[in-house]
N, C-alpha and C positions, 0 to 999 in steps of 0.2 A: 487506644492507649495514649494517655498524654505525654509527651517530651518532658523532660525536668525542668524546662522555663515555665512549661503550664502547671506542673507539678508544685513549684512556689507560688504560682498567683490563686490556685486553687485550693492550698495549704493558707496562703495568708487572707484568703477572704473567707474561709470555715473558720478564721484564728477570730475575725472580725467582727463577722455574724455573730459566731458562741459570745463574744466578749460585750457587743456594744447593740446587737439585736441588729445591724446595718453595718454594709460595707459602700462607701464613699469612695470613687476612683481618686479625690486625693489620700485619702487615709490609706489605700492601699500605695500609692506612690511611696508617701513617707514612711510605711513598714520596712518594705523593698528598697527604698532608697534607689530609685527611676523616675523618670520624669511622667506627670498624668498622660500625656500624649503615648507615651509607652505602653499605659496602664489601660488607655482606651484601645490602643489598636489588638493589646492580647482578650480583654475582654469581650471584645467583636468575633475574635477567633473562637473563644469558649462558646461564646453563645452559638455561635454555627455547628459547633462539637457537641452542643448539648448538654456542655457541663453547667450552663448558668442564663438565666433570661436577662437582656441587658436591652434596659430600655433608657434611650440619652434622656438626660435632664430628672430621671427619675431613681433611678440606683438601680438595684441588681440583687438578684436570688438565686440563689445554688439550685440546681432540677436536683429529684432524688439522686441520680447518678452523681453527680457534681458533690451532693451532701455526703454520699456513702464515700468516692474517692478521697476527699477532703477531709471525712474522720478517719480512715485507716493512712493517711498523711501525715494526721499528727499523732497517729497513734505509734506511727513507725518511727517519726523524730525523737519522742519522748520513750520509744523499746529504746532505741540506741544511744541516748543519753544516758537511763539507767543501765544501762550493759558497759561506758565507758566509767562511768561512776562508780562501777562494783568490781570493775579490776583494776582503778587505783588510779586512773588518768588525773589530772591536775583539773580541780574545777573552771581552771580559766581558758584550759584549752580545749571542752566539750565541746560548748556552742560551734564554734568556728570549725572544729572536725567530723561532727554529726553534719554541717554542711555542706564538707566537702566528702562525704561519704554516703550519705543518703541515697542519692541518685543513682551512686554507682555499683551497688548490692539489689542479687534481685531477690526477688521473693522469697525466694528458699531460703536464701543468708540470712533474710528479716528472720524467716519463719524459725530457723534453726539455731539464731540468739536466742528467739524467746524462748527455746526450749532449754538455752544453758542458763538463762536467767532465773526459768524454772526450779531446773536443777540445783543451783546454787542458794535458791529462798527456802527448797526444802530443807536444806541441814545449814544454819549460818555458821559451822565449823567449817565448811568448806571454803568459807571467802575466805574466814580469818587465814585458811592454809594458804590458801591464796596470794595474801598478803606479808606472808610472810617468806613466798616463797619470793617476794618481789623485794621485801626488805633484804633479805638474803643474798639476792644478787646485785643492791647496790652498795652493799659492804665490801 
């Protein structure tokens, strides 16, 4: 099970791959905003964990495991974005609280939004009540 330090380097190099077909230990520096020396010594630890083949001077590949953790990573960033989105959070304050909450919900919480998110795309009466029950209480 990876820690949530690994859980961002293995989220931002599945963001890097999908995006640019290759993930660079500087480009992962400057995602993260760490220094490459940072980005080499976790990527040395993934590779012994198995989440990714890291060969120096050559770049780096997610193993399937590495590729399956890394999509259900971002798949869990962008559940709980759209779960802050649809009950009226301030779009400037998602980014920054999907990261500090991410890590700290486990599985069942992820699993258990997506079932109220579910919920909620069946009848989009229900946001609007939703919404209104939120305007309501800041009158």
């Amino acid at each position: 099970m990876p820690t949530p330090s690994m859980e961002d380097y293995i989220e931002q190099i599945f963001l890097l791959i999908e995006r640019k077909g290759y993930a660079r230990v500087s480009d992962i520096a400057e995602a993260l905003s760490v220094h490459p020396s940072s980005v080499t010594k976790m990527v040395q630890k993934l590779d012994r964990d198995d989440y990714l083949v890291y060969e120096r001077y050559r770049g780096l590949v997610l193993t399937p495991e590495g590729k399956k953790v890394g999509k259900r990573l971002v798949e869990r960033h962008d559940l709980l974005e759209q779960f802050l989105r649809m009950i009226g959070v301030k779009e400037e304050h998602i980014y920054d609280d999907v990261e500090g909450i991410e890590h700290h919900l486990s599985w069942d919480s992820i699993d258990r939004i997506a079932d109220l998110i579910e919920y909620f795309n069946e009848n989009p009466a229900r946001v609007e009540q939703l919404r209104a029950i939120d305007k309501n209480n800041k009158e």
